[in-house]
N, C-alpha and C positions, 0 to 999 in steps of 0.2 A: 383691672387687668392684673395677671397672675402669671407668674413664673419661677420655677425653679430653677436653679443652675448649683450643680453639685462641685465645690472645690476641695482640693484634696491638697494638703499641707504637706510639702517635704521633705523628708523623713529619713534618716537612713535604717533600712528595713530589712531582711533578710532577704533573696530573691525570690523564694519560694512565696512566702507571704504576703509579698506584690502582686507575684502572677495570681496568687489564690483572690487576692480583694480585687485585683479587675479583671477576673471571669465571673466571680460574684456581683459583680458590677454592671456588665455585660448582660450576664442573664437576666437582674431586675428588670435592665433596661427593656429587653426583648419582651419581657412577662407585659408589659405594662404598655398599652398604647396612648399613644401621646394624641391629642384632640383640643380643637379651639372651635369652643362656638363666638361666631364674631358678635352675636347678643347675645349677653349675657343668659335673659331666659334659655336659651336654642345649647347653654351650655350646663345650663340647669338641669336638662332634660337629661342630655348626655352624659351627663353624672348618677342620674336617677336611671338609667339604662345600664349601663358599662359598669359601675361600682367599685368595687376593688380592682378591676382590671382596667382600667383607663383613667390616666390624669388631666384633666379637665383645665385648659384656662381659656378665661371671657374678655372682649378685647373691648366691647363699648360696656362698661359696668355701669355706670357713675351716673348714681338716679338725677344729681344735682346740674346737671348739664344737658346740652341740645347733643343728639346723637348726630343731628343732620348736619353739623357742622366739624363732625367728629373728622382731622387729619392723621396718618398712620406715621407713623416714626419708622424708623428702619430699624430699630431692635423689634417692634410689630410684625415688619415685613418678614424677618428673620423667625417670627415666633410663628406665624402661619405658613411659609414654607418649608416648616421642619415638621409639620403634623400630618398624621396619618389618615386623618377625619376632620374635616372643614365642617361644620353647619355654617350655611350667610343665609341670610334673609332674600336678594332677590327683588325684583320690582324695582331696582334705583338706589335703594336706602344704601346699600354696601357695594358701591362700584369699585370704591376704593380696593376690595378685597378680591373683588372677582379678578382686577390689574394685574394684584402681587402674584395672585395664584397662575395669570398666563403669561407672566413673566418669568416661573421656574417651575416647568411641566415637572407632572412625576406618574407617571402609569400606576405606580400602587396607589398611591393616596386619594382617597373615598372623598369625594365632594356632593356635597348635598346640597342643594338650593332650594328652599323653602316655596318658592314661586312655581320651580317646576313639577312639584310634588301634587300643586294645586291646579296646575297645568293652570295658570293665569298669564293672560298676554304682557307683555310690556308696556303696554298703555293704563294696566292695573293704575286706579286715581289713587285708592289707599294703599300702603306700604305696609300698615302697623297688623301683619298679619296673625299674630301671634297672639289677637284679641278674637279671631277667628276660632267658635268654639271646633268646628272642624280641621284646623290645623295640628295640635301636637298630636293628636293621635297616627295622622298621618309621616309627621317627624318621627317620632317613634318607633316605627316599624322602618321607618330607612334606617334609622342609627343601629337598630340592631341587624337587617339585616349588612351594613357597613363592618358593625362589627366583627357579625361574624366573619367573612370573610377577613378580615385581618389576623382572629383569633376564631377556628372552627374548634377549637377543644370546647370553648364556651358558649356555644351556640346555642344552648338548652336554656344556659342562663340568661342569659339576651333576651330570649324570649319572654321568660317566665318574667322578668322585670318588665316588658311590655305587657302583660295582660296586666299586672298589679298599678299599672299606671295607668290605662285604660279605667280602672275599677278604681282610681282614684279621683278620676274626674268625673263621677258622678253626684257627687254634693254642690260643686261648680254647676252641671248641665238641670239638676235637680232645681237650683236656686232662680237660673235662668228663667225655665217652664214656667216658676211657679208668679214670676213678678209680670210676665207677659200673662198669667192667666188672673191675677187679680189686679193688676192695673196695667190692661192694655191700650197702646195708640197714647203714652203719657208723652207731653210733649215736651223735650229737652231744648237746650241752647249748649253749645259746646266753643270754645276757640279753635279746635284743630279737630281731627279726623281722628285723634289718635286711640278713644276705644268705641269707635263707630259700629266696627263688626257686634260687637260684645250688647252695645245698645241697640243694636238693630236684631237682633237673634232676641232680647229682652222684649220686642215689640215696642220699643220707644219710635216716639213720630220727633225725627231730625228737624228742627226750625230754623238751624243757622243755614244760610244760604254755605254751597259749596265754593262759591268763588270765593267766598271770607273765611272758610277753614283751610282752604287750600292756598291761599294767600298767605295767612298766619304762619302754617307750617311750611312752607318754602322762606318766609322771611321780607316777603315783595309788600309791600304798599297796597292795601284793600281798597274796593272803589268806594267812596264815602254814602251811596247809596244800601251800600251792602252793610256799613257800620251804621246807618242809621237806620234799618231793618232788625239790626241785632238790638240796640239800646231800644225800640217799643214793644222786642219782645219782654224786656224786663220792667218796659213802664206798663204795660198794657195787662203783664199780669200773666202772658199767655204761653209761660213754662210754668213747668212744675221743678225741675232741676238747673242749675248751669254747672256744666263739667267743663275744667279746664286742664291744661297740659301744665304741672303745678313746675314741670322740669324747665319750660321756657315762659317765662313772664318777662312782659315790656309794658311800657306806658299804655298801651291800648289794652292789653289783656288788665292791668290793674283799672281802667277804666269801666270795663265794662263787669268786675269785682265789685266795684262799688256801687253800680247801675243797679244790680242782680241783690246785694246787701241793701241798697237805699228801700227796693221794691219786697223784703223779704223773703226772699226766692233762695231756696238753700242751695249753697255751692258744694261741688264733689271735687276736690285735685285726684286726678289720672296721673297714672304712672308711664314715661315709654320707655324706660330701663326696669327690667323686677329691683324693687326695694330691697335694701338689706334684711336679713333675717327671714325671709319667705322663700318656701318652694313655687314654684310656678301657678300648682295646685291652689295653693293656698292664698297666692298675691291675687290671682282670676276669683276667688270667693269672696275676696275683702270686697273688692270692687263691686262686684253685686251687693254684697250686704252694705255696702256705701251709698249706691245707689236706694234702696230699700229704703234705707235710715231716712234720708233726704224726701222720701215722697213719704210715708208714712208718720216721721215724728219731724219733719222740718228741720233734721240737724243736719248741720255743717260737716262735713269730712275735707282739712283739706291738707291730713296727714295721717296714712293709714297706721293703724294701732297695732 
């Protein structure tokens, strides 16, 4: 999570030269719209959109922790009712945010929700949309036309950053095609839901039962039938991958680490915050090519490079 707050030392100053640095001050401010995506990717985007003209901060960053247990501080609260442009995610994950935001209405301020862009019900089982290869694109074109509306002088630019972002995610969609066309229906094992869309668009055939991913990712007690379904996928041989959620590990997820290592079955850790150092672009290609690695050379990923 990121913020700026500008202090000003002072000073005894001439009048003139006061008034001159805070109308100066003023116009930066007005130049520049201020924007929170509440995941970190969703704010990735809108930095890769907006550019010079919008300052970007991400409120769940921190690849090293559970988003779903993520609670919002009141300097939080104060940092998303002071923005111009909200992206949240939607489907449950960010209730917390959708609170703040109908706690201090504002008529100008641009809110996006990822969910209804996808026009997905409330009942959506997976959250982790953002593994959806049809989601930023659609992100994308709200944030800019968000933008423009707050800034029409830069409307053209908006844009133009949307097709080049668009034409970015074609080594991503290219990588996808190519792993569903040479090893289709590869059967996985996963702990959570969390790049479900991404391997289901790859052609991977899902073998964790859903009540054990959906279990895991809420944090509830799995039915023991359901964990002893997952441990003979790993004895029995009958994954080619186990991808786990490398951000929440417990006694059972390192459990069934060693089940998937005893049996030689190569493990992939998934990201559900973008990792440091990656553009969105770039964090969705690792994961393919993580994927890849693991079926065709048997290696391990379970920290992307």
């Amino acid at each position: 999570m990121s913020g700026r707050h500008a202090c000003a030392g002072r000073r005894f100053l001439p009048l003139l030269s006061l008034l001159v640095g805070l109308g100066a001050a003023q116009m930066a401010a007005a130049d520049t719209i201020h924007a929170v995506g509440v995941e970190n990717e969703y704010a990735n985007v809108i930095s890769q959109i907006g550019g010079k003209y919008v300052e970007v901060s991400a409120i769940e960053s921190n690849p090293n922790t559970d988003p779903h247990t993520f609670e919002a501080s009141p300097a939080v609260a104060r940092q998303i009712a002071a923005a111009q442009l909200v992206v949240r995610n939607g489907v449950g994950y960010d209730s917390w945010a959708k609170k703040i935001l109908a706690a201090d209405p504002n008529a100008k301020r641009q809110v996006i929700v990822v969910q209804d862009l996808l026009h997905l019900p409330d009942s959506t089982k997976n959250p982790h949309l953002w593994y959806k290869p049809e989601t930023m694109p659609a992100v994308v074109k709200a944030v800019a036309a968000s933008l423009s509306k707050l800034d029409p002088a830069h409307a053209g630019f908006f844009k133009a950053n949307v097709q080049k972002f668009d034409a970015s995610l074609k080594p991503w969609y290219a990588a996808i095609a190519s792993f569903k066309a040479q090893y289709p229906h590869t059967p996985v094992a996963v702990t959570e839901p969390v790049a479900d869309y991404m391997l289901q668009a790859a052609g991977c055939d899902l073998k964790t039962p859903w009540n054990l991913q959906a279990a895991i990712m809420n944090g509830t007690d799995p039915a023991p039938q359901d964990v002893s379904i997952q441990n003979q996928l790993f004895k029995n041989h009958q994954v080619k991958v186990f991808l786990y959620n490398q951000q929440v590990t417990d006694s059972l997820t390192a459990s069934f680490l060693n089940n998937a290592k005893a049996a030689h079955i190569p493990v992939v850790g998934v990201y559900e915050t973008m990792p440091t150092g990656y553009t969105y672009q770039s964090w969705m290609l690792a994961e393919v090519n993580a994927l890849r690695a693991a079926v065709e050379q048997g290696t391990s990923t379970t920290v992307l490079k």
